[in-house]
C-alpha positions in Angstrom: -3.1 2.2 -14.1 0.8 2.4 -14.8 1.3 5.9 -16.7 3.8 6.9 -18.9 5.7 9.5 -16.3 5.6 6.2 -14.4 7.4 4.3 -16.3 9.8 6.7 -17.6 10.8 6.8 -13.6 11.0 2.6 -13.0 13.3 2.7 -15.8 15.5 5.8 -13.7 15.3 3.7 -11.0 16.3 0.0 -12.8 19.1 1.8 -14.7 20.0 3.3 -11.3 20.3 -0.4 -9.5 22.4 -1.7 -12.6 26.3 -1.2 -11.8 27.2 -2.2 -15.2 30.2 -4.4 -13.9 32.3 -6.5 -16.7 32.4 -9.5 -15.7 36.2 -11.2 -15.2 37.0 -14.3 -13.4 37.0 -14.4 -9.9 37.4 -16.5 -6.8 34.2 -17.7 -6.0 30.6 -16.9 -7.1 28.0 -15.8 -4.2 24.1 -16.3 -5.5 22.1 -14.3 -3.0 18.9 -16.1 -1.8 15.8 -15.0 -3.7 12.1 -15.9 -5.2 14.1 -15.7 -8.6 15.9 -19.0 -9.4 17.8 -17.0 -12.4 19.8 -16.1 -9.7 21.2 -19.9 -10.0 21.2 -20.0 -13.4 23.3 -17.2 -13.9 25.7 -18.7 -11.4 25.6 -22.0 -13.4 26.6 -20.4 -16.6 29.5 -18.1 -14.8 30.6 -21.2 -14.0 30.5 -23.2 -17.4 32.5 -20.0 -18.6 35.1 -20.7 -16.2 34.4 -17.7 -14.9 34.3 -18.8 -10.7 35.5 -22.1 -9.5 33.0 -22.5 -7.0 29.3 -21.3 -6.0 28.3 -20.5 -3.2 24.4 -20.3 -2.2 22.9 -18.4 0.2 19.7 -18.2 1.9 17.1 -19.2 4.5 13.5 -18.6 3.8 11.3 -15.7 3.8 7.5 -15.1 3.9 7.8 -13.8 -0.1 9.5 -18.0 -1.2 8.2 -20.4 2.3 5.9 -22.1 -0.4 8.0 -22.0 -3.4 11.3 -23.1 -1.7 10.1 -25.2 1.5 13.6 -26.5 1.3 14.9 -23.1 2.2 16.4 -20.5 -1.2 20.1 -21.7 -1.3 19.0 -25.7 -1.1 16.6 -24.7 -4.1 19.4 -23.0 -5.9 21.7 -25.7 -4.9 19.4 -28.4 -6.3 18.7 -26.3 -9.9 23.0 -25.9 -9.9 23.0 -30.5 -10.1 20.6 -30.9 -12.1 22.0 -28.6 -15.0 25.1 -30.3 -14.8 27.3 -28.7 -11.5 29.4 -30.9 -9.6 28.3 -31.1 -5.8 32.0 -30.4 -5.1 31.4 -27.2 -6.9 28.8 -26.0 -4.9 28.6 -24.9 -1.5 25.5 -24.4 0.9 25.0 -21.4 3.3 21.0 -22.0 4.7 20.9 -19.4 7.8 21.2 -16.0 5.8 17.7 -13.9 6.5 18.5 -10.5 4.8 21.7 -9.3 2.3 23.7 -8.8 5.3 23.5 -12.4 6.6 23.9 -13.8 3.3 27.6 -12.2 2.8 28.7 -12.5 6.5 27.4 -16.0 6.7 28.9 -16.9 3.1 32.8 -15.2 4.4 32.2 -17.1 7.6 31.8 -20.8 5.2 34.8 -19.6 3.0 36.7 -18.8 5.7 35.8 -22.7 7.4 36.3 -24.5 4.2 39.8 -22.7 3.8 38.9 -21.2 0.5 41.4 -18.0 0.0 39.2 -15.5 -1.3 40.3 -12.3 -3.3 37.6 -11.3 -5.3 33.7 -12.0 -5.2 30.9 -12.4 -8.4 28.4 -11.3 -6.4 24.9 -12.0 -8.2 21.7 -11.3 -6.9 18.4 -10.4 -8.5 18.9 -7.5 -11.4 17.4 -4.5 -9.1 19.5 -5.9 -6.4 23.2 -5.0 -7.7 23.8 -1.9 -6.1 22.3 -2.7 -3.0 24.2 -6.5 -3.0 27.4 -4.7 -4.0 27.0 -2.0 -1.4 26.6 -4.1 1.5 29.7 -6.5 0.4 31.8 -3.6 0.6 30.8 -2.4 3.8 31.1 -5.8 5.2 33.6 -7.5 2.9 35.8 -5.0 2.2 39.0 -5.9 1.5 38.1 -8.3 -1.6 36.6 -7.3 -4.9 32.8 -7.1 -5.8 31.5 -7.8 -9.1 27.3 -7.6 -9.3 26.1 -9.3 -11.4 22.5 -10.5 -12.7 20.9 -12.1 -15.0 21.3 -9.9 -18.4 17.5 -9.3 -18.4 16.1 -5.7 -19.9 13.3 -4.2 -17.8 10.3 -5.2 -20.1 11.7 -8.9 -19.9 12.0 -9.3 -16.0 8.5 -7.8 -15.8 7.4 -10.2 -18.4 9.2 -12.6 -16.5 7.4 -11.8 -13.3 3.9 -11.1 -14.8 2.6 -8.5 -12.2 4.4 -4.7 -13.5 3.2 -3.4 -10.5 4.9 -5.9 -8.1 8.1 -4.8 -9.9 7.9 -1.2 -9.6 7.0 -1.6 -5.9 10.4 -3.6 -5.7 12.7 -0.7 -7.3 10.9 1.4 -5.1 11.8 -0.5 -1.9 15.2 -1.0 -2.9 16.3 2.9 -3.5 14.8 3.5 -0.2 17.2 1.0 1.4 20.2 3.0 -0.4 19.4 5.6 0.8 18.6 4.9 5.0 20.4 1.6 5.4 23.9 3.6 5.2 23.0 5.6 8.5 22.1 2.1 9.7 25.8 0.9 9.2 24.1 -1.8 6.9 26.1 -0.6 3.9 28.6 1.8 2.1 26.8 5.1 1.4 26.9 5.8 -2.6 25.5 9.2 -4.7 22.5 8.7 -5.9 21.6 11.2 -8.5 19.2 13.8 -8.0 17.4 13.0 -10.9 17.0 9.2 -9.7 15.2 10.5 -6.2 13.2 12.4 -7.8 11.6 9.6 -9.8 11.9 7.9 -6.7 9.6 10.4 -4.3 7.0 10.7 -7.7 7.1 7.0 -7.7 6.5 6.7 -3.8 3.9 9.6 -4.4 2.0 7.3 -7.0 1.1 4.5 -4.1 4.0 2.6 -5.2 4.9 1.7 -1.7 4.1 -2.1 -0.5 7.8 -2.7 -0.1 9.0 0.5 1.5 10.2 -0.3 5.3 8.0 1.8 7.6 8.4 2.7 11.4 6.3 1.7 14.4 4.2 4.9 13.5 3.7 3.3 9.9 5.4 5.8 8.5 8.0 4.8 5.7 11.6 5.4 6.5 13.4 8.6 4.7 16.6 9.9 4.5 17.9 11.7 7.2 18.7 15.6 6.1 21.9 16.8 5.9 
């Protein structure tokens, strides 16, 4: 049972994960590796607008898309970008990339081998995902511009769109905990996260909405260090 109060705190958390970038024209566009093939849509139709020159896709496999994507995430992506129309040219493949870190190092590393001069970066990932995509390419990627992007999906239409509310909620949850530890990790820039947005985060946590938090060896799920 989902209750009000927990809802009122998913949509905290999915407004949190929103950057609410405009979107401009850039040098390239990155579509991180996912379950979520809107990832390549919304890559495809940057592109139509003229919007990124080139796409890149990035991603290996993971245990959450082995059976959807066999072919690994960024040859699935790759694959949906032809058949709606992208030129191969257009489209460049980066299969290693395990986590968010991978997937820009690995991508900077192709740019850089292709010769692609890169100033700026419309970085799209899943909609949850923005912060946590656009903190790590600035931690890794720094001296270029980051715009995160996602699909322009409300929260009612991307649960809809995944048909399980509790999977969802389980995914803000696990993604405002990696804001908050993966900074003293060195995995990405550290940002303010309102008070008010932890706090629907610990009532959430508190509510058994935990399958995606990362957890030590003790089983114990990973918290902030206090300052």
């Amino acid at each position: 049972m989902i209750s009000a109060q927990d809802w009122a705190d998913t949509r905290r958390l999915w407004d949190y994960h929103q950057m609410g970038h405009v979107v401009r024209p850039c040098s390239v566009a990155i579509g991180l590796g996912s379950h979520d093939l809107a990832v390549a849509d919304t890559a495809v139709e940057l592109y139509r607008r003229g919007l990124a020159p080139l796409l890149v896709f990035t991603g290996a496999t993971s245990p959450t898309t082995r059976e959807r994507m066999p072919r690994g995430e960024a040859m699935h992506y790759q694959e949906r970008a032809l058949e709606l129309g992208v030129p191969s040219a257009a489209v460049l493949v980066e299969p290693r990339a395990r986590n968010t870190g991978e997937n820009i190092r690995f991508s900077r590393e192709l740019l850089q081998e292709a010769g692609v001069e890169v100033s700026s970066v419309l970085l799209i990932s899943k909609p949850y995902e923005e912060r946590r995509a656009y903190a790590t390419a600035r931690k890794l990627w720094p001296e270029v511009e980051i715009v995160s992007v996602s699909a322009p999906l409300t929260l009612d239409e991307y649960v809809d769109s995944i048909g399980d509310a509790r999977l969802v909620i389980d995914m803000l949850v696990g993604a405002l905990q990696r804001l908050l530890v993966y900074p003293e990790q060195g995995f990405m820039i550290r940002q303010q996260v309102p008070h008010d947005v932890v706090e629907a985060y610990e009532r959430l946590c508190s509510q058994g909405f935990t399958s995606r938090l990362l957890r030590d060896k003790k089983g114990q799920a990973l918290s902030q260090t206090r300052r």
